[in-house]
PQR file with spaces between the fields and no chain letter, atoms N, CA, C, O and H, PARSE charges and radii, in Angstrom:
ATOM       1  N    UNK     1      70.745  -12.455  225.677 -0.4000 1.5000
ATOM       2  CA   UNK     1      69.353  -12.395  225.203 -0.0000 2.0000
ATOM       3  C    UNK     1      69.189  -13.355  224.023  0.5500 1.7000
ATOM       4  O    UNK     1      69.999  -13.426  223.099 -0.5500 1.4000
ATOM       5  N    UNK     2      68.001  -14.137  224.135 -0.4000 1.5000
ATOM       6  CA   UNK     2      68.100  -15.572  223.418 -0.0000 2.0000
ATOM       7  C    UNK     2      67.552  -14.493  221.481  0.5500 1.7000
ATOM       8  O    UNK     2      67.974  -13.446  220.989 -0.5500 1.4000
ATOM       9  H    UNK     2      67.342  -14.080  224.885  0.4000 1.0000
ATOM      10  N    UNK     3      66.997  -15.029  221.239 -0.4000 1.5000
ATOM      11  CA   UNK     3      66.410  -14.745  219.410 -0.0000 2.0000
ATOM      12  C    UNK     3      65.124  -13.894  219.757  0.5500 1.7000
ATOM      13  O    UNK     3      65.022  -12.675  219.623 -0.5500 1.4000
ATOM      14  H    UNK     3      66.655  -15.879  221.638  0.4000 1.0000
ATOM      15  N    UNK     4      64.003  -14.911  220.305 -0.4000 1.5000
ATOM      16  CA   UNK     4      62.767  -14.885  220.633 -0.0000 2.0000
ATOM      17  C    UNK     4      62.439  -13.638  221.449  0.5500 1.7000
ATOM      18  O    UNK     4      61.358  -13.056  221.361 -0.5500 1.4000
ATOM      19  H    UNK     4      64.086  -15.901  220.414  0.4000 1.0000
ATOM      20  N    UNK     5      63.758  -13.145  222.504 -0.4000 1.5000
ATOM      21  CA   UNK     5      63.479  -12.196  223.323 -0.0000 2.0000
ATOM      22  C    UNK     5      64.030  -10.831  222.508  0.5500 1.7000
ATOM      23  O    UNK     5      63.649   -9.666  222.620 -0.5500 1.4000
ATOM      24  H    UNK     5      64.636  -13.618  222.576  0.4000 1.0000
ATOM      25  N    UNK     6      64.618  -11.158  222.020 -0.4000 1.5000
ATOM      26  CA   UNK     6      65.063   -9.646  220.914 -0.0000 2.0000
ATOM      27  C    UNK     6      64.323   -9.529  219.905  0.5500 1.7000
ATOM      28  O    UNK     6      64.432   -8.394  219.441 -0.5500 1.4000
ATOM      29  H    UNK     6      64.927  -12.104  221.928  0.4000 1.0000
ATOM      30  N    UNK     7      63.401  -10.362  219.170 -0.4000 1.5000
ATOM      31  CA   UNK     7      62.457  -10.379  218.323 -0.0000 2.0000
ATOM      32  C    UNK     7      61.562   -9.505  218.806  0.5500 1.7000
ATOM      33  O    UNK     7      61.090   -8.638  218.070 -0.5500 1.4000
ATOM      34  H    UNK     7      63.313  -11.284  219.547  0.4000 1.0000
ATOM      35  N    UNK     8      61.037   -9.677  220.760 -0.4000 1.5000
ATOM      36  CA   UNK     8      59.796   -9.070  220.660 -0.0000 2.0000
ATOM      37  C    UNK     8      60.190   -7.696  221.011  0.5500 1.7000
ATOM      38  O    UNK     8      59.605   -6.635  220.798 -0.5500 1.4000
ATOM      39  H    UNK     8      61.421  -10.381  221.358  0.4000 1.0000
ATOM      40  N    UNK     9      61.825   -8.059  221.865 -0.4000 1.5000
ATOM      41  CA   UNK     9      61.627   -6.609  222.531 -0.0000 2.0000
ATOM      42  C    UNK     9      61.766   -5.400  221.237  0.5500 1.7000
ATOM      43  O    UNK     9      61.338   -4.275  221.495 -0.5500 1.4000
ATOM      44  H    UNK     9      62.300   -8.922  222.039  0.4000 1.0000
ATOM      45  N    UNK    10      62.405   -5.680  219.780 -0.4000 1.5000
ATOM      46  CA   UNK    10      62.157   -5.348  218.827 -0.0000 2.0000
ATOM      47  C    UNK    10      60.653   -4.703  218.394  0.5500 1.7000
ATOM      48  O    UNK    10      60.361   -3.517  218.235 -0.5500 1.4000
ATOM      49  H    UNK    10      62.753   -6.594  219.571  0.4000 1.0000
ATOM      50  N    UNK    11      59.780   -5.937  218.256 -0.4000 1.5000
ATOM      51  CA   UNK    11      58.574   -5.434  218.034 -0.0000 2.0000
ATOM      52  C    UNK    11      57.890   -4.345  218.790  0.5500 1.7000
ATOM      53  O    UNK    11      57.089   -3.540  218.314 -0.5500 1.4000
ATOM      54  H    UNK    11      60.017   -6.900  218.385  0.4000 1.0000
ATOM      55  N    UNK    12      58.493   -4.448  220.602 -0.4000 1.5000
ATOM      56  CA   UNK    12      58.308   -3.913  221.173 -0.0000 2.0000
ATOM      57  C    UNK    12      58.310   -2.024  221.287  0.5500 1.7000
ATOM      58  O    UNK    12      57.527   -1.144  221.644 -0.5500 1.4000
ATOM      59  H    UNK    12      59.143   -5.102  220.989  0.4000 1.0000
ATOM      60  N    UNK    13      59.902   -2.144  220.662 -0.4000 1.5000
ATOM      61  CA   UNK    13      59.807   -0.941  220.334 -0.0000 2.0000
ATOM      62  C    UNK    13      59.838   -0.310  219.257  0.5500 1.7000
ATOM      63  O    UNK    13      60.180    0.872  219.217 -0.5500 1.4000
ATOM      64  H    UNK    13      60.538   -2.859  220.372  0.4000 1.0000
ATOM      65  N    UNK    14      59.509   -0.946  218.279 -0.4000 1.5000
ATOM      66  CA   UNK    14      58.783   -0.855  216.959 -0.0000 2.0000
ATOM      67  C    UNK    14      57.622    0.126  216.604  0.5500 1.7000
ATOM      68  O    UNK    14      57.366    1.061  215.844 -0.5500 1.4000
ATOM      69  H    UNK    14      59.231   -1.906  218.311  0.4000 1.0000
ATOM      70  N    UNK    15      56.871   -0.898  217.947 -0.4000 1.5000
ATOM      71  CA   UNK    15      54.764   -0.307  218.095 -0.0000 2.0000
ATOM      72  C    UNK    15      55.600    1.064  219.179  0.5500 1.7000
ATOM      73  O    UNK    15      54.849    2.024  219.350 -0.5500 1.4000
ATOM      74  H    UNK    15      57.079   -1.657  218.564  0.4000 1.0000
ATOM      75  N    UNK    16      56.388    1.137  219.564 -0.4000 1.5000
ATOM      76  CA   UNK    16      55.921    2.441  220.888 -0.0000 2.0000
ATOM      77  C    UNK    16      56.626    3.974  219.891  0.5500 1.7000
ATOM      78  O    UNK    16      56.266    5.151  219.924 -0.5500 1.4000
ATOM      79  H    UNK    16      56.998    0.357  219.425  0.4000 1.0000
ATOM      80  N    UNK    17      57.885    3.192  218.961 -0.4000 1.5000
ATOM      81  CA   UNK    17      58.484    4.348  218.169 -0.0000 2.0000
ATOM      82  C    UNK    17      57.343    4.743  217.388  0.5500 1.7000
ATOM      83  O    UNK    17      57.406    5.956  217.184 -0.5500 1.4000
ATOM      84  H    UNK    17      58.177    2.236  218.934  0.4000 1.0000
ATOM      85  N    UNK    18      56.412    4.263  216.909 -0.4000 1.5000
ATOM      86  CA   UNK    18      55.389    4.325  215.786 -0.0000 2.0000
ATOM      87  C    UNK    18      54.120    5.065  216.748  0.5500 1.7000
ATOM      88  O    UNK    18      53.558    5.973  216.136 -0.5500 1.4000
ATOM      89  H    UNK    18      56.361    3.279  217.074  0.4000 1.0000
ATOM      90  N    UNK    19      53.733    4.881  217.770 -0.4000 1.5000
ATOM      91  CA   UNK    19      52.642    5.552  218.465 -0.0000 2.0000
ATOM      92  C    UNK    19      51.924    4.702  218.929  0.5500 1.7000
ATOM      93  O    UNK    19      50.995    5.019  219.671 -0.5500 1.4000
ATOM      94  H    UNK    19      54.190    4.143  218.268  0.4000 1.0000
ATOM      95  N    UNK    20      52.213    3.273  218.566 -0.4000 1.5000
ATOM      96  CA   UNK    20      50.654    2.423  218.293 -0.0000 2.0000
ATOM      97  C    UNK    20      50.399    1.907  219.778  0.5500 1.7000
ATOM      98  O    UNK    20      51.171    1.062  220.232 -0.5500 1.4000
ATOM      99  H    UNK    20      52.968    3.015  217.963  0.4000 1.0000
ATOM     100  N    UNK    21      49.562    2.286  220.391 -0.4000 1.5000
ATOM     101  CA   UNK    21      49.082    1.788  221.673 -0.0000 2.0000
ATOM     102  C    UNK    21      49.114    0.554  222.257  0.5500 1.7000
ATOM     103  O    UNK    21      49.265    0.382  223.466 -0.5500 1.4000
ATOM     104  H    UNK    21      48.935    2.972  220.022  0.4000 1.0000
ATOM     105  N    UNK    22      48.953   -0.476  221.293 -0.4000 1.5000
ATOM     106  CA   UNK    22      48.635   -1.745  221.681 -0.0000 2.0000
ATOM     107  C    UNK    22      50.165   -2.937  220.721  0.5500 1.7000
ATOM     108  O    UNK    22      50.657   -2.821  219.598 -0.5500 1.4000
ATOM     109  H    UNK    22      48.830   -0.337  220.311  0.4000 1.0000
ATOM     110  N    UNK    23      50.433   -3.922  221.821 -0.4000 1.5000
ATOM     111  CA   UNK    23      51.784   -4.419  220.982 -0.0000 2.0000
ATOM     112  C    UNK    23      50.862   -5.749  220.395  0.5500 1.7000
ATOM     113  O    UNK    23      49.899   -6.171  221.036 -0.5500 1.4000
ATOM     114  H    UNK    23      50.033   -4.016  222.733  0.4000 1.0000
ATOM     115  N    UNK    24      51.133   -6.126  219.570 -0.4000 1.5000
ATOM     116  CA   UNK    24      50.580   -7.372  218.777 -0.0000 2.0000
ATOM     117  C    UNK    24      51.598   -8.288  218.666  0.5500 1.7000
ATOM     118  O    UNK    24      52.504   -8.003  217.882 -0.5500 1.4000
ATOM     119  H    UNK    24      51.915   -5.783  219.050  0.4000 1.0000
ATOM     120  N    UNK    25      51.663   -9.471  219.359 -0.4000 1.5000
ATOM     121  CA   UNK    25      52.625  -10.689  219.568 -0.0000 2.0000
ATOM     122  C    UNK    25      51.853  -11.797  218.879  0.5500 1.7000
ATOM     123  O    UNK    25      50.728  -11.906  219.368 -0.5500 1.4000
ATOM     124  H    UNK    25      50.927   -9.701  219.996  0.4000 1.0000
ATOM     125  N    UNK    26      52.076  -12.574  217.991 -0.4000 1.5000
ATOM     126  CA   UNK    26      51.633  -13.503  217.222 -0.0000 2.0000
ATOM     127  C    UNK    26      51.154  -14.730  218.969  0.5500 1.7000
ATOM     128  O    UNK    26      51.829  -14.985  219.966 -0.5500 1.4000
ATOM     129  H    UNK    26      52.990  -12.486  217.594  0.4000 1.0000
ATOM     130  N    UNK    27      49.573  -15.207  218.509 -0.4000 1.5000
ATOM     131  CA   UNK    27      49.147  -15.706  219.255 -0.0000 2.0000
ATOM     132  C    UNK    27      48.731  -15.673  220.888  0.5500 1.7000
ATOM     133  O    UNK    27      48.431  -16.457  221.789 -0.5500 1.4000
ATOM     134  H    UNK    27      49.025  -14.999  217.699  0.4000 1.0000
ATOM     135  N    UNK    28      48.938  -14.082  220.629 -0.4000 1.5000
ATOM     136  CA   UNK    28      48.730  -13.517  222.195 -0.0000 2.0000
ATOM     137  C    UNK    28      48.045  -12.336  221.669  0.5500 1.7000
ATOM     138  O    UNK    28      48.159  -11.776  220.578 -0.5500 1.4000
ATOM     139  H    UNK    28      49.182  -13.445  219.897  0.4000 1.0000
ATOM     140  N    UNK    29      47.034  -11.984  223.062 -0.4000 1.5000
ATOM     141  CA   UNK    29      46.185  -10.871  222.457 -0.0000 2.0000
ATOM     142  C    UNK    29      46.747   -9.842  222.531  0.5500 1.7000
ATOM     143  O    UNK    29      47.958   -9.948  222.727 -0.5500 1.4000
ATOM     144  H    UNK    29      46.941  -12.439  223.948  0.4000 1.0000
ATOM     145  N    UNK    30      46.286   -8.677  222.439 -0.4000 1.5000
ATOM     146  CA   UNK    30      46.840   -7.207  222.373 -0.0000 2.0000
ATOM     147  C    UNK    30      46.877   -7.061  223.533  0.5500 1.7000
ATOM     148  O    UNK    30      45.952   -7.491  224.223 -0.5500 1.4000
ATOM     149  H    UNK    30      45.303   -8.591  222.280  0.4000 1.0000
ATOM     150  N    UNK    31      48.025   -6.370  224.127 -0.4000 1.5000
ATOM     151  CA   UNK    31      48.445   -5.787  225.655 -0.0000 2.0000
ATOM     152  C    UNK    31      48.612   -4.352  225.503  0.5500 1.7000
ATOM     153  O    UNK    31      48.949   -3.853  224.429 -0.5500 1.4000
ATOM     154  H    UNK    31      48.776   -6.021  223.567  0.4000 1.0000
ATOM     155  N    UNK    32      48.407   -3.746  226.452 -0.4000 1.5000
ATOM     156  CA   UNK    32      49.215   -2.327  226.400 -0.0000 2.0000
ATOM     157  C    UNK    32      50.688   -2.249  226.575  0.5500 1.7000
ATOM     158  O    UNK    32      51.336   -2.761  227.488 -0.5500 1.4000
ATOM     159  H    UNK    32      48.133   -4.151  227.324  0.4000 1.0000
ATOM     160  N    UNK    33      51.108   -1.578  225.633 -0.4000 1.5000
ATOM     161  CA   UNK    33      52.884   -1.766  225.650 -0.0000 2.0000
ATOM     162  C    UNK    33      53.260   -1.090  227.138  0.5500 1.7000
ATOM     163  O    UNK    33      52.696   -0.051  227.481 -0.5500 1.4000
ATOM     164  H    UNK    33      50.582   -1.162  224.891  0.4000 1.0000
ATOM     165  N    UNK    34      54.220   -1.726  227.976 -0.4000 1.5000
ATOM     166  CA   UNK    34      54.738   -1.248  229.193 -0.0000 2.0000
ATOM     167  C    UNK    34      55.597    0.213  228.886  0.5500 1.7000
ATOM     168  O    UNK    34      56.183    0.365  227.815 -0.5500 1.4000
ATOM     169  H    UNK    34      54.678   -2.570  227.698  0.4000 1.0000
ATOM     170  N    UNK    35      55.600    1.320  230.013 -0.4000 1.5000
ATOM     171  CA   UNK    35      55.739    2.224  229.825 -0.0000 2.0000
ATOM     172  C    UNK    35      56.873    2.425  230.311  0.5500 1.7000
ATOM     173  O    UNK    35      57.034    2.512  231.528 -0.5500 1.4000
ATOM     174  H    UNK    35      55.123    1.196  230.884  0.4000 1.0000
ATOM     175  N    UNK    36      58.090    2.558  229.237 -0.4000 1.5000
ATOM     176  CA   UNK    36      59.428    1.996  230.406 -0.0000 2.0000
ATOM     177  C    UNK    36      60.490    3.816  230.929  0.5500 1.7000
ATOM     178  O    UNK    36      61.447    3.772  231.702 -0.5500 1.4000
ATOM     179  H    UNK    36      57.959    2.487  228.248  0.4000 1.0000
């Protein structure tokens, strides 16, 4: 897993440990976080 992909999957589960519905990726709009 390169930097970039552990950065988000980080952020990723960052927003879902926290509650927050929507993931925020610098320069991309808000998605709904995938429900894994």
């Amino acid at each position: 897993m390169d930097t970039g992909s552990a950065a988000i999957f980080t952020a990723l589960a960052n927003m879902i440990s926290s509650g927050s519905a929507v993931s925020v990726t610098p320069g991309q709009p808000p998605t709904p976080t995938p429900t894994v």
